[in-house]
C-alpha positions as CSV (number, residue, x, y, z in Angstrom):
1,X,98.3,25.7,-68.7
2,X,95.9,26.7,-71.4
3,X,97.1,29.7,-72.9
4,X,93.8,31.9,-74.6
5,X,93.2,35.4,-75.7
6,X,91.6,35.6,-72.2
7,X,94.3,34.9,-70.7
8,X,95.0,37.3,-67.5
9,X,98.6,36.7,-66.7
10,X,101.1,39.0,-68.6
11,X,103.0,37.8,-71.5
12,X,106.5,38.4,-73.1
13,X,108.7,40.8,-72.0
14,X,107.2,43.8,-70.1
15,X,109.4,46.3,-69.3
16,X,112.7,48.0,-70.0
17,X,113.7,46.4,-67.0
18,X,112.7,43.0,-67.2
19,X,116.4,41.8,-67.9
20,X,119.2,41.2,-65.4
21,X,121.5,43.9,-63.7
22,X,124.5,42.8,-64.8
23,X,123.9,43.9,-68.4
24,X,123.0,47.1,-67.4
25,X,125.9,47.2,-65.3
26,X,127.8,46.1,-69.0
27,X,126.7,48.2,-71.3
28,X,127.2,51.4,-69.3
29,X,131.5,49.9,-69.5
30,X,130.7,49.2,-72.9
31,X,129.5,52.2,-73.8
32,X,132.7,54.0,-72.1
33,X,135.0,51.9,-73.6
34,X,133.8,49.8,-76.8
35,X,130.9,52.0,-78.2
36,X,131.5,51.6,-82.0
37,X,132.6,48.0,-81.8
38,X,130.6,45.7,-83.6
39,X,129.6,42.5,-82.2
40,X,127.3,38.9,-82.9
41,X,125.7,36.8,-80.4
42,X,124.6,33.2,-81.0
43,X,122.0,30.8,-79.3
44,X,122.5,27.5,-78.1
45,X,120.2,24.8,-77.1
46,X,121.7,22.7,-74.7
47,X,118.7,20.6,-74.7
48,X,118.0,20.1,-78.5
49,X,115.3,17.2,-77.9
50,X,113.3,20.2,-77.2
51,X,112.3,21.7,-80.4
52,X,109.5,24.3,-80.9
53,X,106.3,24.1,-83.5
54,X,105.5,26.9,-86.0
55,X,103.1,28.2,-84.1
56,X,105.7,28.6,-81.2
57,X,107.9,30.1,-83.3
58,X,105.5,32.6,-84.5
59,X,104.3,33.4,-81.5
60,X,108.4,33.9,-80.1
61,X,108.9,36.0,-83.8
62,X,106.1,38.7,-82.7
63,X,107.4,38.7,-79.0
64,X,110.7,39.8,-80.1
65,X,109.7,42.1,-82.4
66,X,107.6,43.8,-79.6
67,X,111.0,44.3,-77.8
68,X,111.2,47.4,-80.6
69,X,108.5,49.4,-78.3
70,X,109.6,48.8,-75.1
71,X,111.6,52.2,-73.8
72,X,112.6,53.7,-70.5
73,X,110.2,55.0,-68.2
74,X,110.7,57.9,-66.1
75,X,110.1,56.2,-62.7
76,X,112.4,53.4,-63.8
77,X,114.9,56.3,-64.5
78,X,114.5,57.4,-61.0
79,X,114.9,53.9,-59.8
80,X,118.1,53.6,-61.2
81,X,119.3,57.3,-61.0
82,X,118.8,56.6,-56.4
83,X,119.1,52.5,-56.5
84,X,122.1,51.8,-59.1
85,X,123.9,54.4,-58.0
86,X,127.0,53.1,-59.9
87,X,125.9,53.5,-63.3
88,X,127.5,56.9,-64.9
89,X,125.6,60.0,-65.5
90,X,126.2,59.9,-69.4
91,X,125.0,55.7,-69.3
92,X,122.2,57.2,-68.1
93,X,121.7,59.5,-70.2
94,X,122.3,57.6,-73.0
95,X,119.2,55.2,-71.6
96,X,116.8,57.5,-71.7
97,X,117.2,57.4,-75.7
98,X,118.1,53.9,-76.1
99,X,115.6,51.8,-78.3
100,X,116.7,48.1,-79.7
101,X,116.0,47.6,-83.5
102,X,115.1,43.9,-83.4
103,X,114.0,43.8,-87.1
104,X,117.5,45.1,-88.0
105,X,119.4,43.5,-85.3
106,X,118.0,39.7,-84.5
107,X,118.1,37.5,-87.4
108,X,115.3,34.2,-86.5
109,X,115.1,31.0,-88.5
110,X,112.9,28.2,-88.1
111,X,113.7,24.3,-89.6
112,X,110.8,21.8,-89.7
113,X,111.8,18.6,-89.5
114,X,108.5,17.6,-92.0
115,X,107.4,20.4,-93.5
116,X,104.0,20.6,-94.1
117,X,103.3,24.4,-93.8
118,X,101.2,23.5,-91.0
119,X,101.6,25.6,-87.7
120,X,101.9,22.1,-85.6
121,X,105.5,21.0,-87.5
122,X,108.2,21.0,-85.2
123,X,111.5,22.0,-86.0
124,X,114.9,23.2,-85.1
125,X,115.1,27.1,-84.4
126,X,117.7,29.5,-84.3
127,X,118.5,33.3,-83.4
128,X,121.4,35.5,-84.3
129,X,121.9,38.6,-83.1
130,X,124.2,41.5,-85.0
131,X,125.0,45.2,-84.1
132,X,126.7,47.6,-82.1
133,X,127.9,46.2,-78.8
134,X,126.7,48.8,-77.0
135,X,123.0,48.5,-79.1
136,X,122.5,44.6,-79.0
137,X,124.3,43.6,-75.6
138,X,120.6,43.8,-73.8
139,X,118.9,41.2,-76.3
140,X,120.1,38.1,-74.4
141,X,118.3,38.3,-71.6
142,X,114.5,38.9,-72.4
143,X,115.7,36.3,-75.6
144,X,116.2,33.3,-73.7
145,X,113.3,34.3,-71.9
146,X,110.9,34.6,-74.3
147,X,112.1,31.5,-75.7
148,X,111.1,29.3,-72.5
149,X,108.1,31.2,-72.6
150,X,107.5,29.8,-75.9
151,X,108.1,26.4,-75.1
152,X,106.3,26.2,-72.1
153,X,103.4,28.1,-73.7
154,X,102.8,25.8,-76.7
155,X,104.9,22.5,-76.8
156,X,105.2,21.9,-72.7
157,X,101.3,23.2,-71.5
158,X,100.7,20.6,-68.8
159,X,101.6,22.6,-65.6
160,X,99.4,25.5,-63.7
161,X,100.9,28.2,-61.8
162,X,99.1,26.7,-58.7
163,X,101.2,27.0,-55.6
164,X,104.5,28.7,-57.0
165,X,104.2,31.1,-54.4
166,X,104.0,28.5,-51.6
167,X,106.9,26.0,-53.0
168,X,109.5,29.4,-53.0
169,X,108.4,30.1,-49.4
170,X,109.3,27.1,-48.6
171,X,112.3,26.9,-50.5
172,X,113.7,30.5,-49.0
173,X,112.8,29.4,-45.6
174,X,114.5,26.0,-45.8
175,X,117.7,28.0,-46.8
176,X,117.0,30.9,-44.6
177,X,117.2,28.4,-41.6
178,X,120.5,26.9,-42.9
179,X,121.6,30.4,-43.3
180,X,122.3,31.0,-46.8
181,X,122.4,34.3,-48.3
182,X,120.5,33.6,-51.4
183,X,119.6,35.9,-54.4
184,X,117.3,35.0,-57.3
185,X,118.8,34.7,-60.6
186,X,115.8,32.8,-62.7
187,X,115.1,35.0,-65.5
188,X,116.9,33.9,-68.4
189,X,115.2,30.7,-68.3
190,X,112.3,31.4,-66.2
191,X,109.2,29.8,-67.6
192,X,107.5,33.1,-67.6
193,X,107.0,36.5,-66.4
194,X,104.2,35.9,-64.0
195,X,105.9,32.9,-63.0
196,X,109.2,34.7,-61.7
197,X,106.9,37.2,-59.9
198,X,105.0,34.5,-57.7
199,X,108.5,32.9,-56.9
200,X,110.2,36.1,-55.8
201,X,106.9,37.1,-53.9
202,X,107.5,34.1,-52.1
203,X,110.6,34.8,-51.6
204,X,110.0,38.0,-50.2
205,X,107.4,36.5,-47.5
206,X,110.4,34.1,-46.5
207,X,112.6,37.6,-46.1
208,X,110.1,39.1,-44.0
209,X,109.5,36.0,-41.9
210,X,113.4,35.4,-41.1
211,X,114.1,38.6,-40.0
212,X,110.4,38.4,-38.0
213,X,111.8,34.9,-36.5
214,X,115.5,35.8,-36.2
215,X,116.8,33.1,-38.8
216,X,120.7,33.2,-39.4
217,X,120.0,33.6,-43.7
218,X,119.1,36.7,-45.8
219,X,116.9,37.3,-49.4
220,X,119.3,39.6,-50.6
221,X,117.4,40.3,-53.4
222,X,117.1,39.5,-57.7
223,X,119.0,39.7,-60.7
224,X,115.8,41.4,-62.4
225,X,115.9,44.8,-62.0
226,X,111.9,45.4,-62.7
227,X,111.1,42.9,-59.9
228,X,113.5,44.8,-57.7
229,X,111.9,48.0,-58.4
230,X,108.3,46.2,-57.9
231,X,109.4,45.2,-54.4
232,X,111.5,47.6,-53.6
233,X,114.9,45.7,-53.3
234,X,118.1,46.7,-54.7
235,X,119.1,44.3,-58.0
236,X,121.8,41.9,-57.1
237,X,124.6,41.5,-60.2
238,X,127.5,42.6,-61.5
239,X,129.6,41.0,-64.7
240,X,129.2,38.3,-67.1
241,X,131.2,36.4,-69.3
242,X,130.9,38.0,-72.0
243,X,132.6,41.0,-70.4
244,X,136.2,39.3,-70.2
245,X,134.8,37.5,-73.9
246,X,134.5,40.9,-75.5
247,X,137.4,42.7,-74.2
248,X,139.7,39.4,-75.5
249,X,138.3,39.3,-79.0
250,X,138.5,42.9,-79.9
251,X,142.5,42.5,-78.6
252,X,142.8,39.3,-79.7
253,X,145.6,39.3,-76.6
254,X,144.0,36.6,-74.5
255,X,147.0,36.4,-72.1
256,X,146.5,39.8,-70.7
257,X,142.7,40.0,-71.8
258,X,141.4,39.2,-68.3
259,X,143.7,42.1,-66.5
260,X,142.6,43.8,-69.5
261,X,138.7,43.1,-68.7
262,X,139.3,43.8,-64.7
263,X,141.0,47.2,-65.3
264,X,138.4,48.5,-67.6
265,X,135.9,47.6,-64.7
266,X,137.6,49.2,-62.1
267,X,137.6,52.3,-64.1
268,X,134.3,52.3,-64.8
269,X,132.7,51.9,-61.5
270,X,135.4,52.4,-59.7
271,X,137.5,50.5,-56.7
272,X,135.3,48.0,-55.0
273,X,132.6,49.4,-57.0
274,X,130.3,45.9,-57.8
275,X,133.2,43.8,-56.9
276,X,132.2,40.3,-57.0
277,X,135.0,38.8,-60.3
278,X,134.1,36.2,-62.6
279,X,136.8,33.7,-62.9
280,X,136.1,31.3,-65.2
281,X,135.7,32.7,-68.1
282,X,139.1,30.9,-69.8
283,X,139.5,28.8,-66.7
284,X,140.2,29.8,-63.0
285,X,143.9,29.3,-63.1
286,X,144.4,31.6,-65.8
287,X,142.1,34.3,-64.1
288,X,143.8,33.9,-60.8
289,X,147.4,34.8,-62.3
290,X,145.7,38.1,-63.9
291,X,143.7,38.4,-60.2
292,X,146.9,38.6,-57.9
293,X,148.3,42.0,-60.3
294,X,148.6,45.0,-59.4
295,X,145.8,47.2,-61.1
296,X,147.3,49.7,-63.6
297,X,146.3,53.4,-64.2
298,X,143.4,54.4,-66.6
299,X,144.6,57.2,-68.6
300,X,141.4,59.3,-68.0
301,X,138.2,59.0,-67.4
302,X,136.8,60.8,-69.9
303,X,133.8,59.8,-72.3
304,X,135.9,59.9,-75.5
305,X,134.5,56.6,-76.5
306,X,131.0,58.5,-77.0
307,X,132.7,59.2,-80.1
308,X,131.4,58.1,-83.6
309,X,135.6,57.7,-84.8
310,X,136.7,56.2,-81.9
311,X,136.3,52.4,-81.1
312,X,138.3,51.8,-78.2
313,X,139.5,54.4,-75.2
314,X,141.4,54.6,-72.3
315,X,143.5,52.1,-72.6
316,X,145.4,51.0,-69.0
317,X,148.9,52.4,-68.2
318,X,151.7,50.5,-67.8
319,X,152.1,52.1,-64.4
320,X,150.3,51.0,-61.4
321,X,147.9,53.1,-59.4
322,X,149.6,55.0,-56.5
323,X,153.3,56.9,-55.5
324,X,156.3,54.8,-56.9
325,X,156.8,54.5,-53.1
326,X,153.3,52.9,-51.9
327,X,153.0,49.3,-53.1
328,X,149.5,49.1,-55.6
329,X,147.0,47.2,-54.8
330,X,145.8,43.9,-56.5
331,X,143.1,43.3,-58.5
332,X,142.6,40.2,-55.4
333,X,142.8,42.7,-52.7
334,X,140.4,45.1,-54.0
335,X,137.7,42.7,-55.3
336,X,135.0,41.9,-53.0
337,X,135.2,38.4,-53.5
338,X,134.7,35.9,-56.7
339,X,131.6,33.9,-58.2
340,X,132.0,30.5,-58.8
341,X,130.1,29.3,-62.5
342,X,131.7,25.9,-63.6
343,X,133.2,23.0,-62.8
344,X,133.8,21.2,-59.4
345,X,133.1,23.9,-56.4
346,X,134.6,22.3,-53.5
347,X,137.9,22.1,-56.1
348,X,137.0,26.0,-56.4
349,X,136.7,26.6,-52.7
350,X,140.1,25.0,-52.0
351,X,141.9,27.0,-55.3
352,X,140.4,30.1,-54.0
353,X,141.7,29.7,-50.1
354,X,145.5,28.4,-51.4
355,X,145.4,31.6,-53.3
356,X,144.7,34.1,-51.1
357,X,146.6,32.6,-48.5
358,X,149.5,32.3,-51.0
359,X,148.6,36.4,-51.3
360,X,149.0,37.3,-47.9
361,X,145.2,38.8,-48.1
362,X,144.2,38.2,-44.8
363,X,140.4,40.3,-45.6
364,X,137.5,37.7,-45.5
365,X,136.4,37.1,-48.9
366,X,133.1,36.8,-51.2
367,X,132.4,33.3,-52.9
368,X,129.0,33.9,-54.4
369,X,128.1,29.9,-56.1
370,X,125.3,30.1,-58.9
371,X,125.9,26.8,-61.3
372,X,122.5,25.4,-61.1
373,X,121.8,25.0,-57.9
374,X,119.1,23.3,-55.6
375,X,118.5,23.2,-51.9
376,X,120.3,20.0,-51.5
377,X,123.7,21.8,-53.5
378,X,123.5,25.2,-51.9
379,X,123.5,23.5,-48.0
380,X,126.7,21.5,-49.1
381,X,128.3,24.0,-50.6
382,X,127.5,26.6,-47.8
383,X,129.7,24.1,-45.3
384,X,132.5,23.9,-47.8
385,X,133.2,27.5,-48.3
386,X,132.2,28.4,-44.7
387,X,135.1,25.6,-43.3
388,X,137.3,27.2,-45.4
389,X,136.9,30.9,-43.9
390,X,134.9,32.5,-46.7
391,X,131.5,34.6,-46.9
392,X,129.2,32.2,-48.6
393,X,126.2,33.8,-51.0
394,X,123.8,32.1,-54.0
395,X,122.8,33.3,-56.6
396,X,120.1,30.6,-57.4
397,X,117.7,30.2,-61.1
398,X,116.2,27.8,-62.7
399,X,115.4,25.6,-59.6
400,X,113.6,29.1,-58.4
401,X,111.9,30.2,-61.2
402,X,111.1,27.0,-63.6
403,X,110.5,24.1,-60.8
404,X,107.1,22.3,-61.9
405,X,105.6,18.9,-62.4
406,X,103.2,17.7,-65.4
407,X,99.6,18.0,-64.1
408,X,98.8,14.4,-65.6
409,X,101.4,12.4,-63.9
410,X,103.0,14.6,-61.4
411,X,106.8,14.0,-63.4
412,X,109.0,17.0,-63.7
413,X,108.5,19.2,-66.3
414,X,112.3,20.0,-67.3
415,X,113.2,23.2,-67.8
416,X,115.4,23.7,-71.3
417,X,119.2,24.7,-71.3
418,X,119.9,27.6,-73.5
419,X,121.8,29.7,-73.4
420,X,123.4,33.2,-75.9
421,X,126.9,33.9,-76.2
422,X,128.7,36.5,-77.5
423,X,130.0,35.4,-80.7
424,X,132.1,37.6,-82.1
425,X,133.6,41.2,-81.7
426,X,135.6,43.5,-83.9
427,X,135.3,41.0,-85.9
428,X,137.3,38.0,-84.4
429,X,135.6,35.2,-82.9
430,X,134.4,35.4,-79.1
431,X,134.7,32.1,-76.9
432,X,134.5,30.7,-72.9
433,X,136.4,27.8,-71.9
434,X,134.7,27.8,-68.7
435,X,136.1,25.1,-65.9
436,X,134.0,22.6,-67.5
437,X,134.4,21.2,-71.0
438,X,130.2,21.1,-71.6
439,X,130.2,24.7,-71.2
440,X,133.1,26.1,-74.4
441,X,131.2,27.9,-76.4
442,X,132.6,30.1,-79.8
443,X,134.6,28.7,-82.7
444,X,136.3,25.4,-82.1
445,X,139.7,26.6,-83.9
446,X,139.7,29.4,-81.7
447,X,138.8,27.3,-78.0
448,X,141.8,25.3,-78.8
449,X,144.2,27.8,-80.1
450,X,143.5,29.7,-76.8
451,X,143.6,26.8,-74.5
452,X,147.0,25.8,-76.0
453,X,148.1,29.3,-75.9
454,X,146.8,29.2,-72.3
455,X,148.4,26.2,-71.1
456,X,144.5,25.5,-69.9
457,X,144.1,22.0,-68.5
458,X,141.0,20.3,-69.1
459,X,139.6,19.1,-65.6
460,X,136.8,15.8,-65.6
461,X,133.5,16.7,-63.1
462,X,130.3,14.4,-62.6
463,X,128.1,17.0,-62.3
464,X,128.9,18.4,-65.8
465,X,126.8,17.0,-68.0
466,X,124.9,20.2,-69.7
467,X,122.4,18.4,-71.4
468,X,121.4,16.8,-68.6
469,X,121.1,19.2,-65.8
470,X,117.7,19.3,-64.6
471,X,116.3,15.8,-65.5
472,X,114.7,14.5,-62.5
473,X,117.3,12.2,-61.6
474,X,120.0,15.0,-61.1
């Protein structure tokens, strides 16, 4: 793609709402609950044989510095205020003001391996992030973004947008006649704006086509809130990692930092309220022994974290919900269902059925799968959890929103694996464990304190190599 100042096709970041629901979604808990904590964020390149010139870097410098202007509008607070119905009145609020500081708050370095001065050196880059929680937890999405964009603008430029639209219609309509519920969840490392648009355009003709035809699947919609509001589908998401992340580091109590994270959620937004759990965050089993609690009280509901002296509120009672005489409910009963992110998923799918059968919870559950996955992966794991008795979703990405071949010699162009993680909060280091060893991220000390601390057993899969997950022969 030649890349020009007569370019037509959009570049960078926007919109306000170019990111992914579920940070919305976590900075209206953080702001509840965490506003005064301070937090860092790091970057990781999964991929680091892909490197970016000066020019690049430049050009990814002046991007992110144009994330400064980008506010609010009021139609997109009108989208929000009838479609996101969830987020609180004073989140809200509090959005209409909201600005990121990206000169004050993202910190971007660039290593040549020769340097020559000249704009074609290549080098090793690097972005930190620094701030208020509740001011810098938005960055990491139109980031990683911006820094495929990047890549794919200056060091990757054989590919055309030609038939993007086409290939996602055809891709939604093979899995709409399988009958998988799929949503799109490309934009972190989408290869650009306009790109992400075709795809979920295509998508969207697949939609309207299945329910035309009858077929047994549903496009239940995107992660990326503007495209949502642009076609006029609700935004699919709900938590991240770096929820459960946050809310362990500023305790530093990891053993009851994932009842911790779930409670806090609940009241937030409420009881089955965007109620699709995270589990892997320091590994399945350790979520699913916080999962089959019963949820505790909040003590209110107030906004006293608003406060400028206050860094965290509402901490959870020690009592459960409910009369002394009416058994609470569990976490397990009252979330919707779970989304698998690491590790082996038929291993998941049979964890998941032992424990809720082992709960009693006769309710058909939600596994929602969405660790890079293809046609091929979504089909097989579709029968797996269906066998097994549970609703099956996707939430699908890369595959979606970066799938093209060099013009040249019709070879995949592979996307790059990065990724930002929430490095560090109220001052103590932040880390995942994850169900798969490529995917720890955070200080090394810390990973295996925890995992000790844990009792976490590291688990082997095939499918786990991060460096490797897109090259043509996966």
């Amino acid at each position: 793609m030649d890349f020009n100042g007569s370019n037509p096709f959009p570049e960078g970041v926007i919109s306000f709402l170019d990111t992914d629901l579920y940070k919305l979604t976590m900075q209206c808990a953080v702001l509840k609950y965490f506003a005064d904590v301070k937090v860092s964020y790091a970057f990781h390149n999964r991929t680091p044989e892909k490197k970016l010139s000066r020019a690049a870097f430049k050009w990814l410098q002046i991007q992110i510095n144009k994330l400064g202007n980008i506010a609010l509008s009021n139609d997109e607070l009108r989208f929000l205020q009838t479609t996101c119905t969830y987020l609180t009145k004073p989140y809200l609020d509090f959005l209409k003001e909201f600005r990121l500081n990206p000169r004050e708050q993202v910190e971007a370095s660039f290593t040549p391996q020769t340097d020559t001065g000249s704009d074609d050196d290549i080098g090793e880059f690097c972005l930190i992030v620094k701030g208020k929680w509740v001011e810098t937890i938005l960055y990491e999405i139109p980031l990683l973004a911006l820094t495929s964009e990047a890549y794919f603008r200056f060091m990757d430029t054989d590919w055309t947008y030609d038939g993007q639209e086409e290939k996602a219609y055809a891709k939604g309509m093979v899995l709409l006649e399988a009958g998988c519920v799929v949503s799109e969840f490309g934009t972190r490392r989408r290869r650009d704006y306009h790109t992400q648009a075709l795809v979920f355009r295509g998508l969207v003709k697949a939609r309207r086509e299945g329910e035309r035809t009858g077929l047994p699947g549903k496009i239940s919609g995107t992660s990326n809130v503007h495209l949502a509001m642009r076609f006029g589908i609700p935004p699919i998401g709900t938590v991240a990692h770096e929820w459960f992340m946050g809310v362990a580091a500023i305790t530093g109590d990891y053993k009851n930092a994932t009842s911790l994270a779930l409670s806090y959620w609940i009241g937030c937004f409420g009881e089955g309220v965007l109620g699709i759990a995270l589990t892997d965050t320091f590994g399945t089993p350790v979520f699913l022994k916080a999962f089959k609690e019963p949820i505790p009280a909040l003590e209110t509901l107030q906004p006293g974290a608003l406060s400028k002296d206050v860094e965290t509120a509402e901490g959870p009672l020690s009592k459960p919900l409910g009369q002394s005489n009416v058994r609470p409910k569990t976490f397990a009963e009252v979330f919707t269902g779970v989304r698998q992110d690491s590790g082996d998923p038929a291993n998941f799918v049979k964890m998941m059925r032992d424990f809720y059968d082992e709960q009693g919870i006769m309710e058909k559950k939600t596994i929602v799968f969405s660790d890079s996955l293809n046609i091929e992966l979504c089909l097989e794991y579709k029968k797996i959890s269906d066998a097994a008795g549970f609703n099956t979703t996707f939430g699908v990405g890369t595959f979606l929103t970066n799938d093209f071949v060099h013009q040249n010699t019709g070879e995949k162009s592979t996307p790059l694996n990065i990724v930002i993680k929430l490095d560090s909060a109220n001052g103590n280091p932040a880390i995942k464990i994850s169900d798969n060893i490529g995917k720890n991220t955070g200080d090394k000390a810390t990973v295996e304190k925890v995992k000790n601390e844990l009792g976490y057993v590291e688990k082997a899969w095939a499918q786990g190599d991060e460096a490797h997950r897109w090259d043509p022969k996966k």
